[in-house]
C-alpha positions as CSV (number, residue, x, y, z in Angstrom):
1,X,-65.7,9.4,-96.3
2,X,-68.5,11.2,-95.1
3,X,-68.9,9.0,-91.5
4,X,-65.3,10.2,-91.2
5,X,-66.4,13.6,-91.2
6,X,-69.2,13.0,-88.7
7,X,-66.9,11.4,-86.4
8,X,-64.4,14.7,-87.2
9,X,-67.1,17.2,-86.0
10,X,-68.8,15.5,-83.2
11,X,-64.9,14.5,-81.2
12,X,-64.3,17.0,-78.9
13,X,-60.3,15.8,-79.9
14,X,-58.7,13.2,-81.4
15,X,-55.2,11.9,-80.3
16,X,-53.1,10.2,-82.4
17,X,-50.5,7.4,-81.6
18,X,-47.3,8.0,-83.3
19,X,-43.7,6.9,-82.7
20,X,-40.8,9.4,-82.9
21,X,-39.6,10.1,-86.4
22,X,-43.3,9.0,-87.7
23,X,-45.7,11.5,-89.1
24,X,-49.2,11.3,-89.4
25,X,-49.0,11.3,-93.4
26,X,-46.3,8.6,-93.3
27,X,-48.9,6.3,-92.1
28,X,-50.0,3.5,-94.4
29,X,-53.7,3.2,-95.8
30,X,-54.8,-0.8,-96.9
31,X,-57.1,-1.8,-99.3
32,X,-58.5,-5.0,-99.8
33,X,-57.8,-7.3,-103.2
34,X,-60.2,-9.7,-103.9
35,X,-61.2,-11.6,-101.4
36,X,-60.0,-14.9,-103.3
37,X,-63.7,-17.1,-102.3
38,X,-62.4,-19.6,-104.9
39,X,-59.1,-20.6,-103.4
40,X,-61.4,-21.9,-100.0
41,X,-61.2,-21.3,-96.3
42,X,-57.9,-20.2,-95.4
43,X,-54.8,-18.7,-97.0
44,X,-51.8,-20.2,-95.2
45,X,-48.7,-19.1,-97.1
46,X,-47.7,-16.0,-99.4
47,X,-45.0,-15.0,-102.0
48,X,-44.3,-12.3,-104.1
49,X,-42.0,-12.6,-107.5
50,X,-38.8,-10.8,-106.7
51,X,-38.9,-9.1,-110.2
52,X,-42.7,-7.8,-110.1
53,X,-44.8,-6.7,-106.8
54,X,-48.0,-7.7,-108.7
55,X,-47.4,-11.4,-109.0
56,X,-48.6,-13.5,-106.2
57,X,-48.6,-16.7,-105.2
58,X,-50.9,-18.2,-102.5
59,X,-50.9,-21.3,-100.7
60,X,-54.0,-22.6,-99.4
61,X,-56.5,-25.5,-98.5
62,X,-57.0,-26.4,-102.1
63,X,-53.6,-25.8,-102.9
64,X,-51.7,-23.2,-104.8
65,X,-53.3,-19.6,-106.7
66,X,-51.5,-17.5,-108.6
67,X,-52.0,-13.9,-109.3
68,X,-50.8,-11.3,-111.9
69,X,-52.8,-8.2,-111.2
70,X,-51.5,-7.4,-107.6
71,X,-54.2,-9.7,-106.3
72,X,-57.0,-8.2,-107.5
73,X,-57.8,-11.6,-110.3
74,X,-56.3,-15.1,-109.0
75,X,-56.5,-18.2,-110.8
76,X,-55.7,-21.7,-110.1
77,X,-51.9,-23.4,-110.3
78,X,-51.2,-26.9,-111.1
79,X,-51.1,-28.2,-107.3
80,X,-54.4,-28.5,-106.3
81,X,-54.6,-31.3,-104.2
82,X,-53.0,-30.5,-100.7
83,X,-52.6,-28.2,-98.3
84,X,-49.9,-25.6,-98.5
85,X,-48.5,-24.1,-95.9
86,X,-44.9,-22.8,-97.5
87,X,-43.8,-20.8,-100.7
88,X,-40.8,-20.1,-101.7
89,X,-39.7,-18.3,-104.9
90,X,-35.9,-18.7,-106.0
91,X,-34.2,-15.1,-106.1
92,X,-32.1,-15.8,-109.3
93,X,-35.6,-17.5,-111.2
94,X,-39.0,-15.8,-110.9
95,X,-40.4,-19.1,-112.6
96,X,-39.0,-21.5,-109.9
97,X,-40.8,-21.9,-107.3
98,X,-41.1,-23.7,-104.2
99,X,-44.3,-25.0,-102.5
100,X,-43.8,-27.1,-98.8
101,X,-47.5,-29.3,-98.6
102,X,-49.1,-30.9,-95.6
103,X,-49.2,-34.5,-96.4
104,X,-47.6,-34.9,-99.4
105,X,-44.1,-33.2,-99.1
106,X,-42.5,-30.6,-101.8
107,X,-43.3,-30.0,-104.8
108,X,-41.2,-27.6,-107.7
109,X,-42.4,-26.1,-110.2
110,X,-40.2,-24.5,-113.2
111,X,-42.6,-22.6,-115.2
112,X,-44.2,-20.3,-112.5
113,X,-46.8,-22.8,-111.4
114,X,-48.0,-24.3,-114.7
115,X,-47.1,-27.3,-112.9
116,X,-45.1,-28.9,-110.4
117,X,-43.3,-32.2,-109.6
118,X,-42.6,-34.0,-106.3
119,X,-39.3,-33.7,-104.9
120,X,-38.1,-34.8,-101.8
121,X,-39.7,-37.5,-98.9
122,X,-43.3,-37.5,-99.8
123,X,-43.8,-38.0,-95.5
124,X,-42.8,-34.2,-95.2
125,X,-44.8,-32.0,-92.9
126,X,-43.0,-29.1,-94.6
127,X,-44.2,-25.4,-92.2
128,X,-41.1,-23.6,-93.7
129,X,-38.6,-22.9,-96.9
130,X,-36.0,-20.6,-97.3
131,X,-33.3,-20.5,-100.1
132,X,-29.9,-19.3,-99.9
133,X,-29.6,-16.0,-101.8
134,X,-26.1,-15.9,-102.4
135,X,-26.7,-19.9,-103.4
136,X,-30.4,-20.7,-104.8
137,X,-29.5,-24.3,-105.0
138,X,-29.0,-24.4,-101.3
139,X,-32.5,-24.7,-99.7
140,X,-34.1,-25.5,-96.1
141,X,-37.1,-27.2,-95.5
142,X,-38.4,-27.0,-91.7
143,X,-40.9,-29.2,-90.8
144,X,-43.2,-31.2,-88.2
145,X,-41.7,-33.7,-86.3
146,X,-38.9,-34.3,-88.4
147,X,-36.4,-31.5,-88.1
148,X,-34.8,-29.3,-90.5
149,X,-33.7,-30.8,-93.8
150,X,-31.1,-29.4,-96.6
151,X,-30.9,-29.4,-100.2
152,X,-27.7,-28.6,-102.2
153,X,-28.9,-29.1,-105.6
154,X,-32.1,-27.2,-105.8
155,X,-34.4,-29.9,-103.9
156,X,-33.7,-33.0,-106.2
157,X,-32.3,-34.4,-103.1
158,X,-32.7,-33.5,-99.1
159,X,-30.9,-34.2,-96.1
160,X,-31.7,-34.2,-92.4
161,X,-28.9,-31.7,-90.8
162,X,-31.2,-31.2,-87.8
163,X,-33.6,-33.9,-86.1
164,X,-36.3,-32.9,-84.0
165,X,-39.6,-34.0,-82.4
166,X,-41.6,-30.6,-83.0
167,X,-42.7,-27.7,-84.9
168,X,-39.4,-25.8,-86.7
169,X,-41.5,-22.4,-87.5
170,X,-38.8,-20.9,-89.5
171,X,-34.9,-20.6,-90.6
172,X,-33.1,-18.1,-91.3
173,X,-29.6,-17.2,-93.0
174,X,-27.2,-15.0,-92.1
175,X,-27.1,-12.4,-95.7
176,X,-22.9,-11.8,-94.8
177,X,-22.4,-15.4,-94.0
178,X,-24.5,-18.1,-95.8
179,X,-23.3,-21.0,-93.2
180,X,-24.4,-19.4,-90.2
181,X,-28.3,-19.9,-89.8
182,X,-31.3,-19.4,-86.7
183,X,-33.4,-21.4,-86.2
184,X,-36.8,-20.6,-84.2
185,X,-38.9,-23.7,-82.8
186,X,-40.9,-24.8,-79.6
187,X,-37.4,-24.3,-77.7
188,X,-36.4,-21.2,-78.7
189,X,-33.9,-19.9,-80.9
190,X,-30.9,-22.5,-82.2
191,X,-28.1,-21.6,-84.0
192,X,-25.5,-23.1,-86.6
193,X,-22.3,-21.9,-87.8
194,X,-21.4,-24.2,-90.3
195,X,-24.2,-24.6,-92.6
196,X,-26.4,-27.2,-90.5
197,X,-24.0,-29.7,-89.5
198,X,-23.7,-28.8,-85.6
199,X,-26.4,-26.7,-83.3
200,X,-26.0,-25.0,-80.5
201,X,-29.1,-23.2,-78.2
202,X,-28.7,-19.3,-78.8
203,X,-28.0,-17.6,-75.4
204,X,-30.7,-16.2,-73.8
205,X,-33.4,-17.8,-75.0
206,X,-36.0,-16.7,-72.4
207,X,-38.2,-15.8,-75.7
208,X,-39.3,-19.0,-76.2
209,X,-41.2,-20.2,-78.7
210,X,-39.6,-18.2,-81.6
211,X,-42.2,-18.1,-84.7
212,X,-40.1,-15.7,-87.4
213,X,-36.6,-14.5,-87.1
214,X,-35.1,-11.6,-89.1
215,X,-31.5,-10.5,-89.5
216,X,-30.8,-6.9,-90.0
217,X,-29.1,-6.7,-92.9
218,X,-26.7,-4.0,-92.5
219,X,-25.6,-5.6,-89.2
220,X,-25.9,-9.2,-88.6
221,X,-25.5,-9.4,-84.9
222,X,-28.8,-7.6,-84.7
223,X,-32.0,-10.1,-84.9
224,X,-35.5,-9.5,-84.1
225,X,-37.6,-12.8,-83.0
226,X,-41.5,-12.7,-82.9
227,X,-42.0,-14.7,-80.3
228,X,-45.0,-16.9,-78.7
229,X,-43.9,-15.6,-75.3
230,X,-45.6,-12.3,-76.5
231,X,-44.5,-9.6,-78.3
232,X,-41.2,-8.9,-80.2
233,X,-37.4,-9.9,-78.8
234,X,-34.2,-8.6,-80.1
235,X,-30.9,-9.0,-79.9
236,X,-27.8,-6.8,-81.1
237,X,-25.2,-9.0,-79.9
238,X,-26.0,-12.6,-82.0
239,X,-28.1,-13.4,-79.7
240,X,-25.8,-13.4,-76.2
241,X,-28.2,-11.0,-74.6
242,X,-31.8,-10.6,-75.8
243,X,-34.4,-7.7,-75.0
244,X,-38.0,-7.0,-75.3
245,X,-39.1,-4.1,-77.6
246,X,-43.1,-4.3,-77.0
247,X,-43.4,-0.2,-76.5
248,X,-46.5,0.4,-78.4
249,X,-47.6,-3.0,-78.6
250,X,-50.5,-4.3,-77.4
251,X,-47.7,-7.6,-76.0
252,X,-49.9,-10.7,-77.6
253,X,-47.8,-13.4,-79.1
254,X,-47.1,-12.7,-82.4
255,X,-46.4,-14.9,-85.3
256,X,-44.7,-13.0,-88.0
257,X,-42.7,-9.7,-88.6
258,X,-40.9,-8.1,-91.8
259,X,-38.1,-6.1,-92.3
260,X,-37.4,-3.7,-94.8
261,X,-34.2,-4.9,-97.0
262,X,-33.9,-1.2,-98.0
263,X,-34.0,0.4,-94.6
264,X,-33.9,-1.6,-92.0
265,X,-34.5,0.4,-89.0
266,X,-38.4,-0.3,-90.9
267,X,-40.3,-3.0,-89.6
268,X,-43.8,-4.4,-89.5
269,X,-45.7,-7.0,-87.3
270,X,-48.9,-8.5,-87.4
271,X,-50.8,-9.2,-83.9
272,X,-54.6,-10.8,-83.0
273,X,-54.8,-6.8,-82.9
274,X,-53.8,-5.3,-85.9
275,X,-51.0,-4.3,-87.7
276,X,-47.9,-2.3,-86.4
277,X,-45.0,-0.7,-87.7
278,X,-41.8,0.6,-86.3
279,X,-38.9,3.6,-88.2
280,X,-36.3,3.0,-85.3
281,X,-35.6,-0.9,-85.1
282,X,-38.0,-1.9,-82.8
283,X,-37.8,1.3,-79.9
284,X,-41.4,2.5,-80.5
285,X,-44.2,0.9,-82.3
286,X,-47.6,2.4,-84.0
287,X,-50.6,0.8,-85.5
288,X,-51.1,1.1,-89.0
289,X,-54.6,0.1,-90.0
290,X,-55.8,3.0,-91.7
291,X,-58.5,1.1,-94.3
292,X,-59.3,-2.3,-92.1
293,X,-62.5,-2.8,-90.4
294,X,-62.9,-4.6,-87.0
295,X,-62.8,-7.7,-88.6
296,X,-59.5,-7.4,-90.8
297,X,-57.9,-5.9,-87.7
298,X,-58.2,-8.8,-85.4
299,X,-57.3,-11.5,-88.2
300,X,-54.1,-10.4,-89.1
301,X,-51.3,-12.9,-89.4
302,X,-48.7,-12.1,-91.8
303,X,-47.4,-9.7,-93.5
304,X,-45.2,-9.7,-96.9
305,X,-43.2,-6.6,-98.1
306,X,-42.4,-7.0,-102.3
307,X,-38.8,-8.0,-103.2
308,X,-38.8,-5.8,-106.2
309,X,-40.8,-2.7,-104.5
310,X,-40.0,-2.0,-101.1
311,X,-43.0,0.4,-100.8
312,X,-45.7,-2.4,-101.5
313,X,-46.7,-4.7,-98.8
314,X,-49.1,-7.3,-98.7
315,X,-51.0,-8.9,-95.5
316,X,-52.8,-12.0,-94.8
317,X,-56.1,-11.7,-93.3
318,X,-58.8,-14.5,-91.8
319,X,-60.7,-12.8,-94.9
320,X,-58.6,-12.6,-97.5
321,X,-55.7,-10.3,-98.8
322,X,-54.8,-6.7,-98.0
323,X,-52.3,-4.4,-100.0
324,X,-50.6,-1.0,-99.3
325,X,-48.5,1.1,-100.7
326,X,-45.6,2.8,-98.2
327,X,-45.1,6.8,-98.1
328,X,-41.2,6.7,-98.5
329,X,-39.6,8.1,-95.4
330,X,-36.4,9.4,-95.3
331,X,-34.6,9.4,-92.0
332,X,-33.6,12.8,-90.9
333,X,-37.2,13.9,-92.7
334,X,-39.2,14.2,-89.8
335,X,-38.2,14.3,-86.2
336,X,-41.6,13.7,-84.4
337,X,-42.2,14.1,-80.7
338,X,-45.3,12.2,-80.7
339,X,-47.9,15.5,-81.2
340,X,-49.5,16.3,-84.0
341,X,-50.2,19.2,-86.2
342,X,-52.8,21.1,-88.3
343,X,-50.8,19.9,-92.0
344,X,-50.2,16.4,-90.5
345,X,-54.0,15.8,-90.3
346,X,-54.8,17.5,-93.5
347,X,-51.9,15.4,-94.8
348,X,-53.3,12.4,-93.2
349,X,-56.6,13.3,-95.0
350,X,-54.7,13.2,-98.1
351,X,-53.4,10.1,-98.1
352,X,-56.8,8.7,-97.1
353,X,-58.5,9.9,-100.3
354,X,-55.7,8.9,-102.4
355,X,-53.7,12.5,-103.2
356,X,-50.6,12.1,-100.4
357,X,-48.6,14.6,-100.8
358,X,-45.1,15.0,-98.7
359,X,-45.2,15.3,-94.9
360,X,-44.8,17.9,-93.1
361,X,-43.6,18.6,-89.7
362,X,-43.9,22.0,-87.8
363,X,-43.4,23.1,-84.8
364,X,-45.7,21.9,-82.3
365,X,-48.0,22.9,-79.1
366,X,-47.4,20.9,-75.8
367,X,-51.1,19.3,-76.1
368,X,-50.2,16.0,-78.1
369,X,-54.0,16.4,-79.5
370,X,-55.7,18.4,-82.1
371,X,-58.6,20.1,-80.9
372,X,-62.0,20.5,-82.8
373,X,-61.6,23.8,-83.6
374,X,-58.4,22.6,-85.8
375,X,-60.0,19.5,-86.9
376,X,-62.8,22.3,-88.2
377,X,-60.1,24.0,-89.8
378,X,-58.8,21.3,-91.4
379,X,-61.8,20.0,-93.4
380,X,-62.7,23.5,-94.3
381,X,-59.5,24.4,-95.5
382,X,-59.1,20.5,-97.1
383,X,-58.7,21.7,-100.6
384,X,-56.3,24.3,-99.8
385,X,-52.4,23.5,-100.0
């Protein structure tokens, strides 16, 4: 804390980047977990229990790791052997769980990764799972080379409901209607409306390669693509029309985004260039990497928010695992015009050391910085209320 200081005194002013609606204390502080050395070079796949934020499965290089303590102990699964690339964990079973390998196929496990059986074509290239929340037994499996596959009996048996000759990054279901789905691969954006059996290009896909898709899930005509293209794409009528909503961003191609179940005008993105966040669906976008260091910033590749705890989020890094926990905001809270004020930095200050307290917005001046003189102020007065 004390180089913070000495960059404090010796700025002549600091300006801070914030969206409107977003204060300064709503901004989110990581910390790193362990760094997992034992699970080996690369972390390719996360999951979080949807009954407890603090259990954690990875998927790796050396196969699955499983964590209890929020990621701060890890210790090894029963599938060692292969690469993982996909978890899954089913919404109605915390011990059931999902793992897509490179090389080997699927395997399940019943007893939260004690161990784990084959299941499926052993050929699988599996990059992808998701279940069917309002039907666990209903899964898909994208893959490499082979198209999307479907399960209607929990993965004991798969069939292929859409060929293809390339990477299928993701699928996703529609939460109001379980037979509508999106798919996003090296084309684009596909959609079905009848649970797999027929696919039709969505409208407007000028996003190209589409690497995560997300339904909003108050409105389902509204989903957001991170796309290869660059940057984030969304669309508010099913996908007819899409737009770009890069204000903010630093417009790389991005490779993952989350949305908050809870509110979903609350998203986040990772980017080669740190992690963002947006409080109005996409409009604006502001960094959040309060606690990473050069390195974590430019290695971060997905982010995970807890089924159970909306407030906890977890992020992949080329280093290991990040963790935060989210100031709630409540809409209507704080109406921010982008400048900041005296209590928002002390606030910020806060929540740095640990002791947020609630934001605060004031009136502000028409300078969109905060002098020296206030910065002085600030740390002087840091104690104070």
């Amino acid at each position: 804390m004390k180089r913070m200081f000495v960059a404090i005194f010796f700025s002549i002013t600091i300006y801070f980047s914030l969206s409107p609606g977003e204060c300064v204390a709503d901004l989110i502080s990581w910390h790193a977990t362990n760094t997992i050395p034992t699970i080996g070079d690369q972390i390719y796949s996360l999951a979080v229990s949807p009954t407890a934020p603090q259990i954690l499965y990875a998927g790796s290089n050396k196969g699955v790791y499983k964590s209890v303590t929020g990621g701060s102990s890890w210790s090894a699964s029963g599938l060692q052997q292969w690469l993982v690339l996909a978890l899954a964990i089913s919404p109605s079973n915390p011990q059931l769980i999902y793992a897509g390998t490179w090389g080997s196929g699927l395997y399940i496990s019943t007893d939260g990764g004690v161990s784990w059986n084959p299941a499926g074509d052993p050929n699988f290239l599996v990059i992808t799972l998701t279940i069917d929340k309002s039907n666990p037994q209903v899964i898909y499996a994208g893959t490499m080379d082979m198209g999307v596959f479907k399960s209607i009996n929990g993965g004991t048996t798969w069939s292929l409901v859409r060929p293809g000759s390339s990477f299928t990054f993701f699928v996703t279901i529609d939460p109001a209607d379980s037979q509508h789905l999106y798919v996003g691969d090296w084309s684009g954006v596909v959609e079905s409306v009848d649970g797999g059996r027929n696919w039709n290009p969505v409208a407007g896909g000028s996003i190209g390669t589409a690497f995560q898709l997300m339904i909003d899930p108050t409105d389902t005509r509204v989903v957001y693509a991170a796309s290869l293209k660059g940057g984030v794409f969304k669309t508010i009528d099913g996908g007819a029309r899409w737009s770009s909503i890069n204000n903010g961003l630093p417009g790389l191609a991005t490779n993952d985004l989350a949305i908050d179940p809870s509110n979903p005008q609350l998203l986040y993105l990772p980017t080669p260039k740190g992690a963002f966040r947006s409080v109005n669906g996409g409009n604006n976008w502001s960094a959040i990497d309060y606690g990473l260091d050069s390195s974590s910033i430019a290695s971060i590749y997905l982010i995970v928010i807890a089924p159970s705890d909306h407030q906890t989020l977890y992020a992949l890094t080329d280093s290991g695992l990040l963790a935060a926990v989210v100031s709630p905001i409540t809409p209507g809270d704080c109406i921010s015009d982008g400048v900041v004020t005296i209590s928002e930095v002390r606030n910020a200050m806060n929540m740095m050391l640990g002791l947020l307290k609630p934001a605060t917005c004031v009136d502000r001046d028409a300078t969109n910085s905060v002098s020296l003189s206030e910065l002085q102020l600030v740390v002087s007065s840091f104690s104070g209320p």
